[in-house]
Backbone as JSON, one array per atom type, in Angstrom:
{
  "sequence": "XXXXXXXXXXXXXXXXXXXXXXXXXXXXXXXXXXXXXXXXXXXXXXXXXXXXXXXXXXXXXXXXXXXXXXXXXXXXXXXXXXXXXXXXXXXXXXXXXXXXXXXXXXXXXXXXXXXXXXXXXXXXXXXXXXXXXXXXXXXXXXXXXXXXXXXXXXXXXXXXXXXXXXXXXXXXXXXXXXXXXXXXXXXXXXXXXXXXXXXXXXXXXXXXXXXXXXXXXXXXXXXXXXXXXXXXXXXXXXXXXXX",
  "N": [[-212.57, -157.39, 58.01], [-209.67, -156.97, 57.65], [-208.9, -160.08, 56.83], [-209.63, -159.58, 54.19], [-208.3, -159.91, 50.79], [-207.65, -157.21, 48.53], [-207.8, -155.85, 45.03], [-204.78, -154.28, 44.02], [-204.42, -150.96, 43.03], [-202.53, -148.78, 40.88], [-200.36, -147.4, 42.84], [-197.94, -145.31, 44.3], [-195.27, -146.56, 46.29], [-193.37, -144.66, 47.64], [-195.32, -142.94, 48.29], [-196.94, -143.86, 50.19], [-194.83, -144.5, 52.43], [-194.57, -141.98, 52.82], [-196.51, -140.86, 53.82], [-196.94, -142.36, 55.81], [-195.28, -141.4, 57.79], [-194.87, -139.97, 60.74], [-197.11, -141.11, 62.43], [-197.28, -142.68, 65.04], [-196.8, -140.58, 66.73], [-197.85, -140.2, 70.17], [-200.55, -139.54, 71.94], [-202.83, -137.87, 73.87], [-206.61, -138.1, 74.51], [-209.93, -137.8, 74.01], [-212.96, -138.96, 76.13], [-215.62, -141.35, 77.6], [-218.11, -139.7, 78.84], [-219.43, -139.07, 82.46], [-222.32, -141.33, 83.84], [-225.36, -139.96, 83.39], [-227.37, -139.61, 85.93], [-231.08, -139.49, 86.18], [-233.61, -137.58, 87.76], [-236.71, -139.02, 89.7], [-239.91, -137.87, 89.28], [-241.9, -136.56, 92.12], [-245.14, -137.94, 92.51], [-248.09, -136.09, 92.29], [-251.02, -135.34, 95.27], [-253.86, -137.87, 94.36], [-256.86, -136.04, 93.7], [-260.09, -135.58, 95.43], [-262.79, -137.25, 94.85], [-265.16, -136.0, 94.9], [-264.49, -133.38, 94.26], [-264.03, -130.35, 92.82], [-261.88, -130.32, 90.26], [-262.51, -132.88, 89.98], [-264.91, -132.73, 88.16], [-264.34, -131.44, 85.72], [-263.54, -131.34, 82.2], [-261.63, -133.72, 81.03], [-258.35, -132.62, 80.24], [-256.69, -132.01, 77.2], [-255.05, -134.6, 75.33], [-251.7, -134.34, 74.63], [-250.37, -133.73, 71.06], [-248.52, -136.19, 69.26], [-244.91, -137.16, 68.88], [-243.19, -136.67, 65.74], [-242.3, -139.59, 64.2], [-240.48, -139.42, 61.94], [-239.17, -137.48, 62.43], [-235.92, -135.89, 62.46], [-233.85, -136.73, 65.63], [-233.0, -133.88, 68.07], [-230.19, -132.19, 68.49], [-227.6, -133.16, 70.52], [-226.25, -130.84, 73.67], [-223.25, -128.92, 74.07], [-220.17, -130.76, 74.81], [-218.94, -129.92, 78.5], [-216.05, -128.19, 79.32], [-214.92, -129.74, 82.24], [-216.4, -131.89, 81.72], [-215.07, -132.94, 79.09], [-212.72, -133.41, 80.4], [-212.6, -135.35, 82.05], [-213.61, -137.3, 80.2], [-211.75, -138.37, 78.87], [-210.04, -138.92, 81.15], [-211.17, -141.24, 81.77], [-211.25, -142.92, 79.27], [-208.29, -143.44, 79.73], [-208.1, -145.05, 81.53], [-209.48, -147.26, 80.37], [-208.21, -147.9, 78.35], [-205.97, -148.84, 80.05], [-206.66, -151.54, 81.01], [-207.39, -152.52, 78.6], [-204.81, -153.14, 77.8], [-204.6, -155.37, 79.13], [-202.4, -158.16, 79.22], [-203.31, -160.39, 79.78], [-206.49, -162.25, 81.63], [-210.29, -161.27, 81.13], [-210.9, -158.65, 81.42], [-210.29, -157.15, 79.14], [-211.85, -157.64, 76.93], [-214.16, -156.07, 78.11], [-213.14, -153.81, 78.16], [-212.98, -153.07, 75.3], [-215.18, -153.07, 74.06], [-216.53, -150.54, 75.26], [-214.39, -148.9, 74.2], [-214.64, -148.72, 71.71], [-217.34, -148.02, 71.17], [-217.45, -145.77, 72.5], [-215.91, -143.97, 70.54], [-217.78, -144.29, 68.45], [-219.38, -142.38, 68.55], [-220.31, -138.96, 67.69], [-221.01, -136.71, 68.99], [-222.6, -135.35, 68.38], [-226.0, -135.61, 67.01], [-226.94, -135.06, 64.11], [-224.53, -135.58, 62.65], [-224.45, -138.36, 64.2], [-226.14, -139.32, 62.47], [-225.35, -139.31, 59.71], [-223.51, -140.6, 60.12], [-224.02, -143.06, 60.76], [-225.66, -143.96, 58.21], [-223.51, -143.7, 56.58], [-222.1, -146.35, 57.45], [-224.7, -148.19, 57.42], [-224.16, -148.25, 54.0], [-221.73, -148.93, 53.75], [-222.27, -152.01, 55.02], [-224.0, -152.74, 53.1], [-222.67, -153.23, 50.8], [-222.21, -150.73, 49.44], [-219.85, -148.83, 48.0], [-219.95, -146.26, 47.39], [-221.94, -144.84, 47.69], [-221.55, -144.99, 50.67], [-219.32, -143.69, 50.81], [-220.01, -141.03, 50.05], [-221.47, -140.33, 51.77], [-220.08, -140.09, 53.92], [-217.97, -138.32, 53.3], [-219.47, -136.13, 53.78], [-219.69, -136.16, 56.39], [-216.94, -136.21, 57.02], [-216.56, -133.37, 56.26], [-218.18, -131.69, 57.73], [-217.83, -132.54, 60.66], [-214.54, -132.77, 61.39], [-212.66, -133.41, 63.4], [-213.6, -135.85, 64.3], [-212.88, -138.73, 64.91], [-213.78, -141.44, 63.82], [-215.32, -140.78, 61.72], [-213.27, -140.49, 59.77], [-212.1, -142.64, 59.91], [-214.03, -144.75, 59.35], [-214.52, -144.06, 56.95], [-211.88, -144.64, 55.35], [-211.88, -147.14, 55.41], [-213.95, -147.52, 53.55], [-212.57, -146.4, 51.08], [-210.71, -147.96, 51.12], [-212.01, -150.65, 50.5], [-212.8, -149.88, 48.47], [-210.71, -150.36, 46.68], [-209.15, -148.12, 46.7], [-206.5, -146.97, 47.19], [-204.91, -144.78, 47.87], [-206.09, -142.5, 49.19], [-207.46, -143.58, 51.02], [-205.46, -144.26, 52.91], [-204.07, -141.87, 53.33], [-206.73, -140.55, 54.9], [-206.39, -142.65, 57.22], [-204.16, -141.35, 58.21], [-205.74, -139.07, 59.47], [-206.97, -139.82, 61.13], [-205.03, -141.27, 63.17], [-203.28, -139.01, 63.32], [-205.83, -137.55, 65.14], [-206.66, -139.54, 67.3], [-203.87, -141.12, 68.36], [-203.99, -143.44, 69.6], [-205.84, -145.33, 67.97], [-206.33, -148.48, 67.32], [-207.47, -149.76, 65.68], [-207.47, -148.32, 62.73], [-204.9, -148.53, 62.63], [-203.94, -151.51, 62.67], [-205.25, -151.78, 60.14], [-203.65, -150.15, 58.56], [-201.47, -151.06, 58.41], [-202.59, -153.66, 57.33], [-203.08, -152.38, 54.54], [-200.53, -151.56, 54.04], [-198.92, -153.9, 53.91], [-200.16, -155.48, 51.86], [-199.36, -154.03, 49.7], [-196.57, -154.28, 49.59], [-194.92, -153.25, 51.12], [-193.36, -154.93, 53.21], [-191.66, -154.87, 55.83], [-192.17, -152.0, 57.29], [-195.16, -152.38, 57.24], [-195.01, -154.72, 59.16], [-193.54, -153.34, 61.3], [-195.7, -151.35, 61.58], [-197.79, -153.11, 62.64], [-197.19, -153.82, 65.24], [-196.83, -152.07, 66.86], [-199.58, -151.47, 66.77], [-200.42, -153.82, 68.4], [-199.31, -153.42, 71.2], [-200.86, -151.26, 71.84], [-203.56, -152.67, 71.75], [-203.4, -155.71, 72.53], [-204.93, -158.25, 71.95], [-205.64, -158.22, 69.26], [-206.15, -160.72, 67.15], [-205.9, -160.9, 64.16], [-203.98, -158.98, 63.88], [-202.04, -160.12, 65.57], [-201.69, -162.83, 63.49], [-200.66, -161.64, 61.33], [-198.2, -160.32, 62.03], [-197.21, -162.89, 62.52], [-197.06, -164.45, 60.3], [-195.32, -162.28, 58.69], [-193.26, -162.32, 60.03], [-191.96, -164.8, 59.74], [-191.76, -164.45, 56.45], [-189.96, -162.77, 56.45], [-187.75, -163.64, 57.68], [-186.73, -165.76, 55.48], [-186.21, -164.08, 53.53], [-184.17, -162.85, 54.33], [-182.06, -165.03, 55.23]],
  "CA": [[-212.13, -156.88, 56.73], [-208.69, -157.32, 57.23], [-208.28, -160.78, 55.98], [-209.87, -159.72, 53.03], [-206.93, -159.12, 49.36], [-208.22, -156.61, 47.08], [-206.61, -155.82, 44.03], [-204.01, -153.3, 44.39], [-204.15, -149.71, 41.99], [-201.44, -147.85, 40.17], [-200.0, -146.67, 43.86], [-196.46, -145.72, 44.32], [-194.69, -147.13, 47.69], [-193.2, -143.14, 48.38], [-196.32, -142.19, 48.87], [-197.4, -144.59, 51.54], [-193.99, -144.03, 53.11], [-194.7, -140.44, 53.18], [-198.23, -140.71, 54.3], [-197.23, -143.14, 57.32], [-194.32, -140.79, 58.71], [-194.82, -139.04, 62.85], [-198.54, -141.41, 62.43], [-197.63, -142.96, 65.77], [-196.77, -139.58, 67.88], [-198.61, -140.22, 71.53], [-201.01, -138.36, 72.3], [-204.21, -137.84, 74.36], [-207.79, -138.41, 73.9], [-211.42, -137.44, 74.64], [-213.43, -139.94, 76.76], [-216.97, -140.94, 77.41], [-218.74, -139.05, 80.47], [-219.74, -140.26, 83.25], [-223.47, -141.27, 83.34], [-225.8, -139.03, 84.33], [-228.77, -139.68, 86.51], [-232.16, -139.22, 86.43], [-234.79, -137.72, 89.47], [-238.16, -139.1, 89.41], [-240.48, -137.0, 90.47], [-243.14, -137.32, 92.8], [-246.29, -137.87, 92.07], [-248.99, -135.23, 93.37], [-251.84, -136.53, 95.67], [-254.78, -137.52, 93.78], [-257.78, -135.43, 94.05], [-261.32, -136.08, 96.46], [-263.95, -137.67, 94.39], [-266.31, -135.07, 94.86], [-263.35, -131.93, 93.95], [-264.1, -129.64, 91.37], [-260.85, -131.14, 89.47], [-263.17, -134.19, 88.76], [-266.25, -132.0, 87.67], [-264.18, -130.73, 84.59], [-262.88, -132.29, 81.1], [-259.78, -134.23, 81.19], [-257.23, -132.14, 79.53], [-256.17, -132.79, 75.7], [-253.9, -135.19, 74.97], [-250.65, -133.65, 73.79], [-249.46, -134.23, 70.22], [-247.63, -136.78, 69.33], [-243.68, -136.44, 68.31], [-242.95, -137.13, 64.24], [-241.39, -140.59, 64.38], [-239.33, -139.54, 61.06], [-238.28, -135.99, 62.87], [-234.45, -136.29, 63.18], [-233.3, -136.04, 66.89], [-232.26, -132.34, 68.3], [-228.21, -132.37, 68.51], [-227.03, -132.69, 72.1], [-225.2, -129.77, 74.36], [-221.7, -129.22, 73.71], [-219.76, -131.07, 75.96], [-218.4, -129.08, 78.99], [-214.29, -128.64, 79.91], [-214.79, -130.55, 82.88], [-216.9, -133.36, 81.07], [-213.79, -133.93, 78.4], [-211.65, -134.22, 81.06], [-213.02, -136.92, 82.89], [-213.81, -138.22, 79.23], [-209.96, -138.36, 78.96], [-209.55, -139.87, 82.3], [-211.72, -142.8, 81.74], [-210.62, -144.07, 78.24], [-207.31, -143.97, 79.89], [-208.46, -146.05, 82.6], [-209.76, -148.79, 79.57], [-206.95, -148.29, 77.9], [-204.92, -149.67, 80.74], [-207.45, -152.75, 80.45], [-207.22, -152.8, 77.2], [-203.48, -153.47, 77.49], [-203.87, -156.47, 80.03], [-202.14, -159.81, 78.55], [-204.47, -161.83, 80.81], [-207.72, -162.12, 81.64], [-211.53, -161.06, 80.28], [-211.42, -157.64, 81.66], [-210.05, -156.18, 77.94], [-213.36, -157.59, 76.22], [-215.37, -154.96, 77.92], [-212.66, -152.22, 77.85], [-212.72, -152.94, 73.9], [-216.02, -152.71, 73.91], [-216.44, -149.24, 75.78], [-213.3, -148.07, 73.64], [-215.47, -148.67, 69.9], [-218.65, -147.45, 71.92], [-217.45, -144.34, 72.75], [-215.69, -143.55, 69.07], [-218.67, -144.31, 67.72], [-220.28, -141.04, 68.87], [-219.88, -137.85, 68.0], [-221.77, -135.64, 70.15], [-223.88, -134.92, 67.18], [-227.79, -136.14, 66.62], [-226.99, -135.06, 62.71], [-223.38, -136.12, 62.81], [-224.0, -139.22, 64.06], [-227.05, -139.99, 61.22], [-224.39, -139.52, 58.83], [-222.01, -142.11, 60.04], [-224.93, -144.59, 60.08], [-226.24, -144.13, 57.35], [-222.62, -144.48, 55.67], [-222.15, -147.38, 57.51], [-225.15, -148.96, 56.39], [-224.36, -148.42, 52.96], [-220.98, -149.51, 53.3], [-222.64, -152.94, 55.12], [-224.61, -153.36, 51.86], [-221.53, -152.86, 49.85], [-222.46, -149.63, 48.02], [-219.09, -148.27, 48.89], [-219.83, -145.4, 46.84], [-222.54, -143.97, 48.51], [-220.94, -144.93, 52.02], [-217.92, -142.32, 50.53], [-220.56, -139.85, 49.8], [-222.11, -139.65, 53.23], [-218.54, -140.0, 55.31], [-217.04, -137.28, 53.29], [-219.88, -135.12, 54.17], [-219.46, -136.34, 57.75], [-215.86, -135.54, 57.71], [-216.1, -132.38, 56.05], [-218.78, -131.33, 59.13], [-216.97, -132.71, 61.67], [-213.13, -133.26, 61.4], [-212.51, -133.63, 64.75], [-214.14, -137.13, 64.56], [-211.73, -139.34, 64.34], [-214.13, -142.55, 63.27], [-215.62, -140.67, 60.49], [-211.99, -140.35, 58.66], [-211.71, -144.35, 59.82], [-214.91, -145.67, 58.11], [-214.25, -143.51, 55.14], [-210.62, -145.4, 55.22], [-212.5, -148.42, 55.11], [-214.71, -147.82, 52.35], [-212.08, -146.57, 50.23], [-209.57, -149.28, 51.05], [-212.6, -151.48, 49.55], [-213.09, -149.61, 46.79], [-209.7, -150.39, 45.86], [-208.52, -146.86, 46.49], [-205.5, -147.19, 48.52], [-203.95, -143.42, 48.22], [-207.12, -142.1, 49.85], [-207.45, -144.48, 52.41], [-204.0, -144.47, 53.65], [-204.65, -140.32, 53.56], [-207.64, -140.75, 55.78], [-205.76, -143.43, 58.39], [-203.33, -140.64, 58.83], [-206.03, -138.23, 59.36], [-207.55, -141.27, 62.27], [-204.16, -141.57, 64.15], [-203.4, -137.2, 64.25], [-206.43, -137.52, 66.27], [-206.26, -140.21, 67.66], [-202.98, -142.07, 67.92], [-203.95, -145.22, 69.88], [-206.83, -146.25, 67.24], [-206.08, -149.91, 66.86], [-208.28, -150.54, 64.25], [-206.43, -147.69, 62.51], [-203.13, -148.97, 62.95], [-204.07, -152.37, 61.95], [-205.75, -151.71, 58.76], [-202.65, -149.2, 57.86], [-200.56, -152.4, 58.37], [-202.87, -154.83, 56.11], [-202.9, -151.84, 53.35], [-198.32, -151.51, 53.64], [-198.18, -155.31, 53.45], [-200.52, -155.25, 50.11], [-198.68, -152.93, 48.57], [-195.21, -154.54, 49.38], [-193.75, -152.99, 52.23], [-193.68, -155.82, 54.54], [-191.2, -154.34, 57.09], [-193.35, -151.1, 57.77], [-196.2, -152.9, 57.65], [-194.71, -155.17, 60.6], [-193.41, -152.29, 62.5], [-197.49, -150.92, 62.04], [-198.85, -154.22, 63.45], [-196.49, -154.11, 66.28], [-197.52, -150.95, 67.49], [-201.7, -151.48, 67.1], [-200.23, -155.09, 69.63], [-198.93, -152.7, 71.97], [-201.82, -150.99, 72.37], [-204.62, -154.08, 71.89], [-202.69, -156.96, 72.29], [-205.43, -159.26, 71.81], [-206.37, -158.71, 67.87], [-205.89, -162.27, 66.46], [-205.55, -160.48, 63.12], [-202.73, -158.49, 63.96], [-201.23, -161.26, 65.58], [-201.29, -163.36, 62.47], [-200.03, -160.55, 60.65], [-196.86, -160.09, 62.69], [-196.71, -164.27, 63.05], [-196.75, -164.4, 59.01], [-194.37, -160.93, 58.33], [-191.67, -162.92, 60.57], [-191.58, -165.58, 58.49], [-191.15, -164.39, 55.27], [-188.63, -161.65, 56.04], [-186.41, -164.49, 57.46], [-186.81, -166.47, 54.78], [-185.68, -163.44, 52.68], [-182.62, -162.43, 55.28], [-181.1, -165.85, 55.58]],
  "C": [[-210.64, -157.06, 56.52], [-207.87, -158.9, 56.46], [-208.76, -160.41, 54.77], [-208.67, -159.05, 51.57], [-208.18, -158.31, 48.67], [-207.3, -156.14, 46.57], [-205.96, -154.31, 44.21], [-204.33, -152.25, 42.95], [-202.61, -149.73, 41.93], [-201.13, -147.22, 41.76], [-198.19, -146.36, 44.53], [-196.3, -145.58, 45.88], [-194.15, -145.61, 48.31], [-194.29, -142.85, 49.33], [-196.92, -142.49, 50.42], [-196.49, -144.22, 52.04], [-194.16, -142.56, 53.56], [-196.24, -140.21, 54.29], [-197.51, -141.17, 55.95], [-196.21, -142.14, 58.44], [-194.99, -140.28, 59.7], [-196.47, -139.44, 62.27], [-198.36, -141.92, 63.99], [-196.86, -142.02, 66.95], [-197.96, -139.77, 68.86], [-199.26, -139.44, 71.45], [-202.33, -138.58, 73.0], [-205.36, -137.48, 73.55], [-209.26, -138.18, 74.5], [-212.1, -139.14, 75.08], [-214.86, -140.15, 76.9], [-217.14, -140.36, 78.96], [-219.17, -139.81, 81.13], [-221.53, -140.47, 82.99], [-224.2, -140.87, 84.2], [-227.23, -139.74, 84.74], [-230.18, -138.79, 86.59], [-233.13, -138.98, 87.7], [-236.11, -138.42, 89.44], [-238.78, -138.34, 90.47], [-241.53, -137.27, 91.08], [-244.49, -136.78, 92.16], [-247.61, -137.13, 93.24], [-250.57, -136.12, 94.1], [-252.92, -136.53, 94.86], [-256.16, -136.89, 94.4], [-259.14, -136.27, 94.82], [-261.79, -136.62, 94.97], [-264.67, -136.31, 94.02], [-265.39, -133.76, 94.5], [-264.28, -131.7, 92.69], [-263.19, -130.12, 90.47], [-262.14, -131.64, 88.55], [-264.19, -133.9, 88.01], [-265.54, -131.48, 85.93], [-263.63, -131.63, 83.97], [-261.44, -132.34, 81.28], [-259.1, -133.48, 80.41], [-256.82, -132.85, 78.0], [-255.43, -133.5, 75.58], [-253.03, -134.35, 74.03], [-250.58, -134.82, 72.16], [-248.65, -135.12, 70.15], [-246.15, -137.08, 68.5], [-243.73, -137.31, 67.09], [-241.68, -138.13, 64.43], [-240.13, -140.37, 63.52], [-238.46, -138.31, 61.22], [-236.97, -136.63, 62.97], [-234.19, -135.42, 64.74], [-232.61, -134.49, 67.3], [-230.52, -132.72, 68.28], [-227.9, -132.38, 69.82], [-226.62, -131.82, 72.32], [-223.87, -130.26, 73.94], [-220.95, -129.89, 75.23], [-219.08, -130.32, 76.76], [-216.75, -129.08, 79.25], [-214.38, -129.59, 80.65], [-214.78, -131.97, 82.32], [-215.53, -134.01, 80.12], [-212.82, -133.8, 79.21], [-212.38, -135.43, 81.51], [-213.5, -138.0, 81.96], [-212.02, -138.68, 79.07], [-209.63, -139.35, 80.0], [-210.11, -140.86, 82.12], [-211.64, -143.48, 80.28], [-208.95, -144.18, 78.27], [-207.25, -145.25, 80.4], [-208.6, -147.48, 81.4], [-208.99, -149.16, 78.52], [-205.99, -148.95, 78.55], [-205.65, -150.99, 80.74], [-207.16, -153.73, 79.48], [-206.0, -153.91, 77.05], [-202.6, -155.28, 78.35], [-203.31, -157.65, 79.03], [-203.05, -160.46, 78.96], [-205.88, -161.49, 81.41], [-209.13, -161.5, 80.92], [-211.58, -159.58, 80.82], [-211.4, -156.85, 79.87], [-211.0, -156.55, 76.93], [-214.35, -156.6, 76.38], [-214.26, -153.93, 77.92], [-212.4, -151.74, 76.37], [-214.19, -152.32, 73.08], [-216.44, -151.15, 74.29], [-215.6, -148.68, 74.79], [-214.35, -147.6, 72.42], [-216.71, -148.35, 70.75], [-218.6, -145.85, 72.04], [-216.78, -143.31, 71.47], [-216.61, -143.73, 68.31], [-219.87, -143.36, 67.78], [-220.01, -140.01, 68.49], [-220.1, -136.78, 68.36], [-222.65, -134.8, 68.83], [-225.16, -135.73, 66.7], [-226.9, -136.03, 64.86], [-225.57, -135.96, 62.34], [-223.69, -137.52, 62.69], [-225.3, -140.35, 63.18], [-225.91, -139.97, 60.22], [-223.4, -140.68, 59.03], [-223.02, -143.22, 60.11], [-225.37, -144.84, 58.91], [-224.8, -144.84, 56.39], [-222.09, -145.69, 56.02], [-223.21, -148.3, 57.22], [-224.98, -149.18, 54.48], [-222.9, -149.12, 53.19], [-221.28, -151.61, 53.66], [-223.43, -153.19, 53.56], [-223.79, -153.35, 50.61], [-221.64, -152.23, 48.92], [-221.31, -148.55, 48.49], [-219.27, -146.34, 48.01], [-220.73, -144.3, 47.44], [-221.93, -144.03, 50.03], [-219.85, -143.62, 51.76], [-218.39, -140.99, 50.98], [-220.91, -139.26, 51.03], [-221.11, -139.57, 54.38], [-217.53, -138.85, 54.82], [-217.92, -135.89, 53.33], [-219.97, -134.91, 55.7], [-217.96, -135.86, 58.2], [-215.57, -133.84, 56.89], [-216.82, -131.53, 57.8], [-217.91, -131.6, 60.23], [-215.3, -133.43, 61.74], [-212.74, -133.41, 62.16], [-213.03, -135.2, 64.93], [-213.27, -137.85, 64.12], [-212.73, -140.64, 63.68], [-214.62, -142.37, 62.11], [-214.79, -141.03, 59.33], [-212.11, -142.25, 58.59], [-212.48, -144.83, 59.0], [-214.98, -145.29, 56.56], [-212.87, -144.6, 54.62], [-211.04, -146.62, 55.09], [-213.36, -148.92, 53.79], [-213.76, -147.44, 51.03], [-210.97, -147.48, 49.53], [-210.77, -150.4, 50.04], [-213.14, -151.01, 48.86], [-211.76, -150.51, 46.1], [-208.74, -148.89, 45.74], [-207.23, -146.63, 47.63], [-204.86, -145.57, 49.27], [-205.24, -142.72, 49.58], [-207.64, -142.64, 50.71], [-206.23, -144.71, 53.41], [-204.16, -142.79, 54.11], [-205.6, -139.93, 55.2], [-207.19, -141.46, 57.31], [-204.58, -141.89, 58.84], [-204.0, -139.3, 59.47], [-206.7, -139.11, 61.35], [-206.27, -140.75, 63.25], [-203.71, -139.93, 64.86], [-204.33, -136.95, 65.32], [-206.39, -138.21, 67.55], [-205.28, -141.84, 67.96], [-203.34, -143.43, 68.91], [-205.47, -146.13, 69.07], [-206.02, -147.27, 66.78], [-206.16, -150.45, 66.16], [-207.56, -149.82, 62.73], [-205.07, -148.49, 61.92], [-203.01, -150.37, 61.66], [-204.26, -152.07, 60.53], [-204.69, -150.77, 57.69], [-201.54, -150.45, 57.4], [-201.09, -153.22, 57.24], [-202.39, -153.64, 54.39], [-200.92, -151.82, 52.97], [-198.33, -152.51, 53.0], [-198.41, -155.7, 52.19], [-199.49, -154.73, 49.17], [-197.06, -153.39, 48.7], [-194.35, -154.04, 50.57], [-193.66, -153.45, 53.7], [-192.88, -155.38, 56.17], [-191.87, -153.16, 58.0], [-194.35, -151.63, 58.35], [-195.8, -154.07, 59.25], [-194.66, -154.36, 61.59], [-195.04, -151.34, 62.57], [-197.97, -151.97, 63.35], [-198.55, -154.38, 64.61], [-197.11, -153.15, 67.58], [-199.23, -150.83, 67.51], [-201.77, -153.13, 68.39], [-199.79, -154.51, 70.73], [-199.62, -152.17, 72.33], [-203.01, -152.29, 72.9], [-203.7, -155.54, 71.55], [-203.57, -157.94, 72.21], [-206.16, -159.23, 70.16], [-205.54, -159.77, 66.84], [-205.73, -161.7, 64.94], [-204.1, -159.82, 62.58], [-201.59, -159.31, 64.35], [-200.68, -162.04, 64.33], [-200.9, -162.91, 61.37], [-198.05, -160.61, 60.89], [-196.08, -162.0, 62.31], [-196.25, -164.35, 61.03], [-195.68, -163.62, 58.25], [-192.9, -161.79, 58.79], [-191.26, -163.63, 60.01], [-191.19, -165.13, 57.18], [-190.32, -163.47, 55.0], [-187.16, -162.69, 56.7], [-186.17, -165.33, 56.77], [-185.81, -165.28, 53.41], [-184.28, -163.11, 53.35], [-181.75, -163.83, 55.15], [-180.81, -166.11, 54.06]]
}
């Protein structure tokens, strides 16, 4: 989505300036758990032939579960568990950050894997659903179902993001720039975040910001070829304007 222009609104440049101020304060972050194992259990011996067991009717078949039931909601996660969620998207954050080699493909992967949860069965029907609508480009209903996702859970930082996404392609910039700042309070090393705060500055004119954005989402993920050609393009035409 970021190469994509859409046409800019009535949006005054303050505002964004105001919006983007203390967006890239540090800060820590919830992680995914570790994964838990399963026992299998043993299986009891089967009965004689001749047992009473086999003399009687097989037992009913249970019921079977309503395919269109929505899932129960998981347990809340425990203290311990978000620490050690903490400790291990540090760990793929240091990955993340290598210059070299294929390890930061899967620590990018794990990163958007584990923001894409939010320890909610209902929760996280709402963010699919508004991501399918925003895949079919009905950004209007995608709005509808991510601002009932972030009124429920504000603590989610990807809800605020895909809402920031659907209103950036509405064309709604104030309310998408709003939302990115609502992304980074939670969590300040969202990349995707960062970036997409950067394509919306440079739209709107404020190519130096918007550089100093893209710089900082390369500092974290130094491998998004978007941001790159962001930064590689920004350099150019501010020395073209300086000299």
């Amino acid at each position: 989505m970021g190469n994509m222009r859409w046409p800019v609104p009535d949006f005054h440049h303050a505002v964004a300036a105001g919006l983007f101020l203390g967006l890239l304060v540090p800060g820590a972050a919830p992680a995914w758990p570790d994964a838990a194992f399963w026992a299998i259990p043993v299986q009891d011996a089967l009965p004689q032939e001749n047992s009473p067991e086999n003399e009687s009717d097989p037992p009913a078949a249970e019921p079977l579960a309503d395919p269109l039931a929505e899932p129960a909601a998981p347990a809340e996660p425990t203290v311990a568990a978000l620490a050690r969620d903490r400790e291990d998207l540090d760990l793929l954050f240091a990955e993340l950050a290598q210059p070299e080699g294929e390890a930061w493909a899967r620590a990018e992967t794990d990163i958007l894997r584990i923001w894409s949860r939010s320890g909610s069965a209902a929760m996280d029907l709402l963010y699919k659903r508004g991501e399918a609508a925003l895949d079919a480009g009905d950004t209007a209903t995608a709005i509808g179902h991510l601002t009932a996702l972030t009124d429920h859970a504000p603590d989610f930082a990807t809800g605020w993001y895909l809402r920031s996404v659907a209103f950036y392609l509405d064309g709604d910039y104030g309310p998408a720039i709003a939302d990115i700042e609502q992304v980074l309070r939670l969590e300040p090393r969202h990349f995707g975040a960062l970036t997409q705060l950067g394509t919306m500055l440079e739209e709107l004119g404020d190519r130096r910001r918007a550089l100093e954005v893209f710089r900082a989402s390369l500092k974290i993920h130094p491998h998004q070829q978007d941001a790159q050609d962001a930064v590689t393009r920004i350099e150019q035409e501010l020395q073209g304007t300086d000299a």
